[in-house]
C-alpha positions in Angstrom: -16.3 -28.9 29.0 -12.8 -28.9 27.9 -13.7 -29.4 24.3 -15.6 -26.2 24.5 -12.8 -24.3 26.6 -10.1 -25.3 24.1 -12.7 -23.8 20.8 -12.7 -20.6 23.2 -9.1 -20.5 23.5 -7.8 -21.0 20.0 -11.1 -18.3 19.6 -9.6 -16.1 21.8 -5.7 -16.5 20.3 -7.6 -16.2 16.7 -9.2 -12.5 17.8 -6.1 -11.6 19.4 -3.7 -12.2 16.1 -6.3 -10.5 14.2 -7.7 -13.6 12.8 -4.7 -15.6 12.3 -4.6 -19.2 13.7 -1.2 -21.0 14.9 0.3 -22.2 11.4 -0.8 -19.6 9.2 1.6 -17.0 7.6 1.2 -13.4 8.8 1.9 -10.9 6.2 2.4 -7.3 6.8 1.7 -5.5 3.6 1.9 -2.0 2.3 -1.7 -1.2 1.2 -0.5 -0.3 -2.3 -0.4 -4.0 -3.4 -3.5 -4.8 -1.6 -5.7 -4.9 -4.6 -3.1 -7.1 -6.6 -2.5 -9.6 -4.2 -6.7 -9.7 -3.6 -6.8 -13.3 -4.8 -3.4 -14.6 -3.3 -4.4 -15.7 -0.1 -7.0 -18.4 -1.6 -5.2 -19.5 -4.2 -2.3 -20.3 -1.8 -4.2 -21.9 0.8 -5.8 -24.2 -2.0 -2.5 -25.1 -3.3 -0.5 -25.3 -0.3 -3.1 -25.9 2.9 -2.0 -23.1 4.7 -4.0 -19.9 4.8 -2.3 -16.1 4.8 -3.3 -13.3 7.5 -2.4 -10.0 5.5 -2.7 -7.2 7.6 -2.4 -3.5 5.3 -1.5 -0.3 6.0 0.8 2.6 5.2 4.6 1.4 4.5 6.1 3.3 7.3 2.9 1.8 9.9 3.9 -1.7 8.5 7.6 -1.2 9.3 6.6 -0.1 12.7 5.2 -3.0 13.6 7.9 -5.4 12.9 10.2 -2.8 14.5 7.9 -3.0 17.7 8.3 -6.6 17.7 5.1 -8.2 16.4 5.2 -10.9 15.2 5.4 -11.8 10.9 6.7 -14.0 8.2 6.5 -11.9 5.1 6.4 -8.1 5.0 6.0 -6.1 1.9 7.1 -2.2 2.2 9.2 0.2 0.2 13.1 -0.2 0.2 13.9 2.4 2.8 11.8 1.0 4.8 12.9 -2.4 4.6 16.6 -1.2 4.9 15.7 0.1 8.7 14.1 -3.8 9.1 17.3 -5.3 7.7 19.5 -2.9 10.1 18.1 -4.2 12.9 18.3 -7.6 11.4 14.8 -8.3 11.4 14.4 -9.9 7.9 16.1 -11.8 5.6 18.1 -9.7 2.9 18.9 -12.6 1.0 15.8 -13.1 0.2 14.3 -9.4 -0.7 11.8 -9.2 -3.6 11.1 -6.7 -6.3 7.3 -6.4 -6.4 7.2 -3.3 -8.7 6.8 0.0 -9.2 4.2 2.8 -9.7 3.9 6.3 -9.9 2.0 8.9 -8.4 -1.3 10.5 -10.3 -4.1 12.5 -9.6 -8.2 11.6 -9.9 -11.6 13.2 -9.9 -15.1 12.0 -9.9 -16.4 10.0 -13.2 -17.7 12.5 -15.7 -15.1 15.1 -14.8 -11.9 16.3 -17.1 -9.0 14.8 -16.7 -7.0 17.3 -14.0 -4.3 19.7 -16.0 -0.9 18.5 -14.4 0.8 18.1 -16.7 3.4 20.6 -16.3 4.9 22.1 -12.9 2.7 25.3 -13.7 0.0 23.7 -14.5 0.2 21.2 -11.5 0.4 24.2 -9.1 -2.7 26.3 -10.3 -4.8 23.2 -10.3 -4.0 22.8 -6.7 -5.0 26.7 -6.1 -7.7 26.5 -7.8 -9.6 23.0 -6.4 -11.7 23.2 -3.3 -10.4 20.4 -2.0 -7.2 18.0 -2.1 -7.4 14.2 -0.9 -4.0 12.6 0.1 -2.9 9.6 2.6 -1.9 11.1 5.9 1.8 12.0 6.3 1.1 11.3 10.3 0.6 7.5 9.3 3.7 6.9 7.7 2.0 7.3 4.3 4.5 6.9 1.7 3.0 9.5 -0.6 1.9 11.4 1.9 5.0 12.8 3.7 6.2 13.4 -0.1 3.5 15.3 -0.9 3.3 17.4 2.4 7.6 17.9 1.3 6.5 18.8 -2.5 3.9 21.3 -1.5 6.0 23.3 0.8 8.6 22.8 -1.9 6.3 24.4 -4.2 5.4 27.5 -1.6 1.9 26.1 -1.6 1.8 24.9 1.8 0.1 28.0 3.3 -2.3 28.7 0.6 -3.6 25.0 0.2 -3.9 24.0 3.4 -7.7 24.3 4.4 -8.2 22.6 1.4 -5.6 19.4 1.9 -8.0 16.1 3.9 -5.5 13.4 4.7 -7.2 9.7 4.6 -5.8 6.6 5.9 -4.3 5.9 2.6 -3.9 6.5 -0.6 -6.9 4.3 -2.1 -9.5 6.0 0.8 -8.6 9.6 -0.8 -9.3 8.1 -4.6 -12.4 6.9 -3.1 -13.2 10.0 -1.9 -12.9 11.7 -5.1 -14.5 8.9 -6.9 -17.8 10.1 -4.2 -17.3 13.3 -4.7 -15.8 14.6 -1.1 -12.6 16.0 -2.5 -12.4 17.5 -5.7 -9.0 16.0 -6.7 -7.4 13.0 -4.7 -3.4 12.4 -5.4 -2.3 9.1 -5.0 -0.3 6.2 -6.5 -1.7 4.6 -9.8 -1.6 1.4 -8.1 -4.3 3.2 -5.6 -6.5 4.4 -7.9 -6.8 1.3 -9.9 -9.7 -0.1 -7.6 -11.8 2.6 -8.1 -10.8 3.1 -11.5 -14.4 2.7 -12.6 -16.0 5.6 -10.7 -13.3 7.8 -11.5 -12.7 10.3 -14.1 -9.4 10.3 -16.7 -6.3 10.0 -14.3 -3.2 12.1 -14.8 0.2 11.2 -13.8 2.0 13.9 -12.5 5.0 15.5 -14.5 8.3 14.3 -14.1 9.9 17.2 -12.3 7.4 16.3 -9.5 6.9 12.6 -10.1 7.1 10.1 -7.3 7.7 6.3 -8.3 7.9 4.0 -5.5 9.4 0.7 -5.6 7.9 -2.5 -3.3 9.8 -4.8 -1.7 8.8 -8.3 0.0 11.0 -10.3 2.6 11.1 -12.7 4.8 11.2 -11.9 8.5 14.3 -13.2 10.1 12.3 -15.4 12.4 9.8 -16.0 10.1 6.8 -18.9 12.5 7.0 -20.3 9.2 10.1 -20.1 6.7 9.4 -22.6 4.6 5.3 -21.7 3.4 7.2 -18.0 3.9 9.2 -18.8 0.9 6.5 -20.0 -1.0 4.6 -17.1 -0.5 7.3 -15.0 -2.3 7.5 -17.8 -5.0 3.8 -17.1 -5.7 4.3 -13.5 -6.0 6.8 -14.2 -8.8 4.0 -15.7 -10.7 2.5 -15.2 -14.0 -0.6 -14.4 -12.4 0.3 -12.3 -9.8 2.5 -10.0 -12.6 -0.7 -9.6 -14.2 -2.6 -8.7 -11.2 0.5 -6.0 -10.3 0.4 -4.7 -14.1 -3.2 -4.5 -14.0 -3.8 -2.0 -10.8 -1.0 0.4 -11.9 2.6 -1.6 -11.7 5.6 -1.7 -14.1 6.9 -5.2 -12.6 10.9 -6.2 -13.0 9.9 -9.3 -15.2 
């Protein structure tokens, strides 16, 4: 009887942590990286015994949790958001990591034309001109998102586009969207396309003057359940591997 109310307890504390048992590191992650840390968590838990909870989701969602007070040992979000963590002293700034960074392109379905962006003019009419515009949702803390939203009032085209703009929970859902065929062009990060890459047309980055590269940042939480496997999580990031993985989906990396 005990036995079995003790399995239902750790059960219950497992479901309640989102599927993260006493010991294991909890990392709160931008989704951008998602795709290039896919392979991380077994690999670490093979070579160090102790298993990783990632949870994803827009930068500015991750950084609300940590400012809410859940709890974390790693968390992976762009520099202004980890300066507001490191304000309120809630990582470690000595030990801040440069993950990469990528920039910001538009896709359409497989077996269309590359979109025509490639100039401020150009970007402009082939926003007038689509049906429909995928983006991650501004209202989520979506990095790209609120600049987008910004740009397109910037470019007067806020009025004119916006029946057309669907927000998505992130950058990735609105390339899959395109890649299906429910928006006619999605804009996101390279690093967001890059899983979808496959069932997508020619991607175009978007021109300088307009251009978007965002930088991702890891630390380690100032109270970190576990400091120690917390630093080894950011060692394995550093590796050869996990460079490769970043370069792959649409990084430049700092080494």
């Amino acid at each position: 009887m005990r036995t079995a109310l003790k399995v239902a307890t750790a059960a219950a504390l497992a479901l309640a942590m989102g599927g993260a048992f006493a010991g294991d590191l909890v990392a709160f992650s931008a989704a951008a990286v998602k795709s290039s840390l896919a392979n991380l968590p077994t690999a670490f838990q093979e070579q160090t015994g102790t298993a990783i909870h990632f949870e994803y989701g827009t930068a500015g969602a991750m950084r609300d949790k940590a400012l809410q007070g859940d709890s974390f040992d790693v968390i992976i979000v762009t520099p202004s958001a980890m300066k507001e963590l490191e304000a309120k002293s809630l990582v470690d700034a000595k030990s801040e990591l440069t993950l990469g960074t990528t920039s910001l392109g538009a896709g359409v379905a497989k077996g269309h034309l590359a979109p025509d962006i490639g100039t401020v003019a150009s970007f402009k009419k082939t926003l007038l001109s689509v049906s429909s515009i995928g983006i991650a949702d501004p209202a989520r803390g979506a990095t790209t998102g609120i600049y987008l939203a910004q740009l397109f009032e910037k470019l007067g085209l806020s009025e004119q586009i916006k029946n057309k703009v669907k927000v998505f929970p992130d950058g990735q859902n609105a390339m899959e969207a395109a890649a299906r065929g429910e928006v006619e062009i999605a804009i996101g990060q390279m690093s967001e396309a890059a899983p979808v890459k496959k069932d997508l047309g020619p991607l175009a980055l978007l021109p300088d003057d307009v251009q978007l590269r965002t930088v991702y940042v890891a630390a380690i939480a100032a109270k970190a359940p576990n400091p120690e496997a917390a630093a080894r999580l950011l060692d394995a990031v550093k590796s050869a591997a996990i460079q490769q993985a970043l370069q792959a989906n649409g990084f430049s990396t700092p080494r």
